[in-house]
N, C-alpha and C positions, 0 to 999 in steps of 0.2 A: 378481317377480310375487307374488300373495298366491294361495293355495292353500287345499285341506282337508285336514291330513292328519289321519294316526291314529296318536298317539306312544303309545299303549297299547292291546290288546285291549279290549272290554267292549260298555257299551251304547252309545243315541244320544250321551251326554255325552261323550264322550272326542275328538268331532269337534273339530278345533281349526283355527283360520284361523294361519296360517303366512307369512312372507317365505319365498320359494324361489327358486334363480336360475332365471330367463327360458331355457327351453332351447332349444336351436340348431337346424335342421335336418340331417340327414345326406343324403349322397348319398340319393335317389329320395323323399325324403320333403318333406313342407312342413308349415308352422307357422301357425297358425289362431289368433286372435284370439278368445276365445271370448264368446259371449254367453249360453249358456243348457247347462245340461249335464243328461242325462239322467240320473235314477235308477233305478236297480233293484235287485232283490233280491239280485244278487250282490255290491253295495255291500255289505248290510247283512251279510250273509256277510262278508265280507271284516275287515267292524268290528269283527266277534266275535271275527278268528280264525282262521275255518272254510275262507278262498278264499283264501291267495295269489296274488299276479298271477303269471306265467310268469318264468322268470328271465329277469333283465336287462330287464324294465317296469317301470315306476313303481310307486311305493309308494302314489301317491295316488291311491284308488279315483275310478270313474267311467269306463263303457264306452262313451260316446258324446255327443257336442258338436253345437254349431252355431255357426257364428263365420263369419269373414271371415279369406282366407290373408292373412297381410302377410309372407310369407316363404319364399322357394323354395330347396331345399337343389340339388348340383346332378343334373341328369338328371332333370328331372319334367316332360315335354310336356305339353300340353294344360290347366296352371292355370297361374292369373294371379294375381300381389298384387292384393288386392283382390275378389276372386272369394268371392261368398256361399257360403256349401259348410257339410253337416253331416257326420260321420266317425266309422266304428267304428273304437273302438280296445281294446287292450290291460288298459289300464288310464294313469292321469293325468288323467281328465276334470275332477276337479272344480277347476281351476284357470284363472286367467287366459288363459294358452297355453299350449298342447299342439303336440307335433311324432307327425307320422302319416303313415305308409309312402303316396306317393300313391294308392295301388293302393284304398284303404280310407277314399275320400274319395266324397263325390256331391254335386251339386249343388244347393241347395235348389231344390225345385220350384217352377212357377209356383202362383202362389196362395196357397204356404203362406208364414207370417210367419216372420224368421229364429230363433226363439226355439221357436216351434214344432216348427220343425226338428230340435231335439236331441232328437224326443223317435222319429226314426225310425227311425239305423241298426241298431242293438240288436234293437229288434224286430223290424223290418221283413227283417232277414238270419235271424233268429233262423227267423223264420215261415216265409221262403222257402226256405232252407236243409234245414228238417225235413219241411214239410208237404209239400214240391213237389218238389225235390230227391233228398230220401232217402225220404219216403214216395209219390210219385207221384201225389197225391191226382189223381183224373181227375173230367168233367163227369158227374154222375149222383152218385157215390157220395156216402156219408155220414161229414161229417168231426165227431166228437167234441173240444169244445173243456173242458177243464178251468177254471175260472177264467176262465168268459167275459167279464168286465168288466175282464177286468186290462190292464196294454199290450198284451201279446201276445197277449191272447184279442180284445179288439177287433182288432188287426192282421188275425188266423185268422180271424173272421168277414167281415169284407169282403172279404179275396184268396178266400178258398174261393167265395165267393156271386157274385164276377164272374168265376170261372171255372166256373161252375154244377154245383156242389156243393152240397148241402144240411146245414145247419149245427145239429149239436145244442151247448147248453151247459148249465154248471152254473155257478152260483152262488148266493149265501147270504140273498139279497134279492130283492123283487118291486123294487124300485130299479134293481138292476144287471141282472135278467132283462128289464126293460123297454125297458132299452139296448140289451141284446145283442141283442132284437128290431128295435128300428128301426134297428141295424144290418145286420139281416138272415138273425138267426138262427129256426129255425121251433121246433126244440123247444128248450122251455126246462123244466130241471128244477133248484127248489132243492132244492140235498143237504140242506138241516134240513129239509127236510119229505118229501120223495119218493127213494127208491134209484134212482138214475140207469141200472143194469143194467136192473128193468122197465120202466122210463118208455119206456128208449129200443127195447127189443124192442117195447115197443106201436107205438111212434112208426112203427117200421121193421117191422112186420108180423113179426116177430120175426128176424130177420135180423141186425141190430146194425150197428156203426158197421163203415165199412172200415179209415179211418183216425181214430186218437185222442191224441190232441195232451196229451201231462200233467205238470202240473209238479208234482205228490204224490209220485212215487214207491213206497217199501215199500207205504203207508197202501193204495192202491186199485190196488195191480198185479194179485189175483187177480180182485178186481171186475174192474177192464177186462179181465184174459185174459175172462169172462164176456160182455163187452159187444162184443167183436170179431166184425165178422159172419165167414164163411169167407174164409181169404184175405188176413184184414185185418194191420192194420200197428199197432202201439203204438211209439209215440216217445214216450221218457222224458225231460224238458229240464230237471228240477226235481225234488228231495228236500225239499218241505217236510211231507212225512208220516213222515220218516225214510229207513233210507240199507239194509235188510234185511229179506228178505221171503220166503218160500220160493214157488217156480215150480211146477205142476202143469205138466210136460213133456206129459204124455199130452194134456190137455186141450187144448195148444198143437196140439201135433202133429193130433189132432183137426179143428181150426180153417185146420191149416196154417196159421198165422199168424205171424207174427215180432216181437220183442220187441225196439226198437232203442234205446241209451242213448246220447244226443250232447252235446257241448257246445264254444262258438263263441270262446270267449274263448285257448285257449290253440293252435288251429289257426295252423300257420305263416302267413306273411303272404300266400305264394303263394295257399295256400287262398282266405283270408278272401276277396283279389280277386278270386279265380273269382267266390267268390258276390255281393261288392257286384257283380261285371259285370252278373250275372246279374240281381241285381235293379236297377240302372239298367235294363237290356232289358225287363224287363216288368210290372215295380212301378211306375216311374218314370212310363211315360205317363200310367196310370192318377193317379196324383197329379196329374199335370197339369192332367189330364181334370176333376180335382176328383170322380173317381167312389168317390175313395179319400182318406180324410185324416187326420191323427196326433191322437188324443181323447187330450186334456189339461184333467186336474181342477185344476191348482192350479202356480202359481211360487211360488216361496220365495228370496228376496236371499239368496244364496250363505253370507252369516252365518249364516242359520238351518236351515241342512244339521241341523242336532242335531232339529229339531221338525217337518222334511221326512223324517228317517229314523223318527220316533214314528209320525207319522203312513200312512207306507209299511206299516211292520208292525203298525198297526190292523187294516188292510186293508177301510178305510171307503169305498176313492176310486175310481173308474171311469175307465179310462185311464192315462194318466201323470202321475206326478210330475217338475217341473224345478227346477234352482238356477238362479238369474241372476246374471248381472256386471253392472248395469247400466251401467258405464263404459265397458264394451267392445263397447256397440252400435253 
């Protein structure tokens, strides 16, 4: 099978198309044809350097697919050769076929196209798992979205908004603030021009977000301890403001609030199933429903992974970014 791998650290350039052998499935897992594979930021980590996969996963970056299984390892009920299906994994995505625990497989939903597909486990677990999960978001409160235009800031705006919740966001453009609105976010503030801490006290009668969704890290952890209303919940899912920051305990304690730092990629596979179940149960209709959908700005032929990771780290694009197989559709 041909693949991406990364036979050196560094930039986009180092991406390299590869023959790799065709891998097998294991007991309880199956093997997926792939047609479209999801990118994200922890690809571009990874490119650097900075993300190892977990031991004993794939070296070739890509946390999530869409394809067709044509291969059942043994002990997997419930899927079929042939069966459309998109899957969080590990790491392996950016290749022809991937083999993946069945536990961490979903069906593509009615409506959505199978390419489409790759662009949902990753987020879609990412968002359920944090916002719902571990921060408890409930009907009424206010969930703070960092990077509202990204994949998983559009994901966060429409789970929060059809569980009625009110949706603050930040981003860098009247472009992407326009989005996150007619996705159903109400306050919209761009960080180049407005501090998101007053914005959102005005917003909220000064109260502040319950829960706030951030992939910065060091950069706005005091900000947001500031923008938590009493009570509230900070999930950390992302360091791209850096990785060190000093805490005001007092201030926390103040708030009563908690400060929780997660991430989806290296949780045993047990785990990961809990949550893909959980989100089949009640993400899943909602796609069906079409009330909910995966915003995707752009495919890229699987060769041009190097000018799909440029373009990633511009951070010009709203939604997802995908590679394509076209021969394995």
């Amino acid at each position: 099978m041909r693949a991406i791998t990364i036979p050196t650290f560094g930039g986009p350039e180092v991406l390299t198309p590869a023959e790799m052998p065709t891998p097998e499935p294991r007991e309880g897992e199956v093997r997926i044809r792939v047609a479209a594979s999801g990118i994200n930021r922890a690809d571009l980590l990874q490119r650097q350097g900075f993300y190892p996969p977990p031991p004993g996963e794939s070296e070739v970056p890509g946390l999530e697919v869409s394809g067709v299984i044509d291969a059942l390892g043994e002990g997997v009920p419930g899927w079929a050769v042939g069966d459309e299906v998109c899957a969080l994994l590990a790491g392996g995505g950016y290749a022809q076929y991937v083999t993946v625990p069945a536990g961490q497989v979903l069906p593509v939903p009615a409506g959505v196209d199978l390419v489409s597909a790759a662009a949902l486990p990753e987020v879609v677990c990412t968002v359920w798992s944090n916002v719902f999960l571990t921060a408890n978001l409930q009907p009424g409160e206010t969930l703070l979205v960092h990077g509202g235009s990204s994949g998983i800031g559009t994901m966060a705006i429409q789970l929060a908004r059809e569980v009625g919740a009110r949706v603050a966001v930040t981003a860098g453009t009247s472009a992407k603030l326009a989005a996150c609105a007619e996705l159903g976010a109400e306050i919209l503030v761009n960080y180049r021009e407005a501090d998101f801490v007053e914005a959102l006290r005005t917003a909220t009668n000064g109260e502040g977000a319950d829960v706030i969704l951030d992939n910065m890290g060091a950069k706005y952890l005091s900000r947001n301890i500031e923008a938590l209303a009493t009570a509230g919940r900070l999930v950390i899912i992302g360091m791209q403001g850096g990785t060190r920051a000093e805490l005001d305990i007092a201030r926390l304690l103040t708030k009563r609030a908690a400060v929780i730092a997660t991430s989806l990629r290296a949780r045993p596979p047990a785990e990961k199933a809990t949550i893909v179940a959980a989100v089949r149960e009640h993400v899943w209709p909602l796609l069906d429903a079409g009330r909910v959908r995966p915003i995707v700005q752009a495919s890229y032929p699987a060769e041009q992974a190097a000018r799909a990771h440029e373009d990633l780290a511009a951070s010009g694009h709203i939604g997802k970014l995908l590679l394509t197989w076209p021969e394995s559709r």
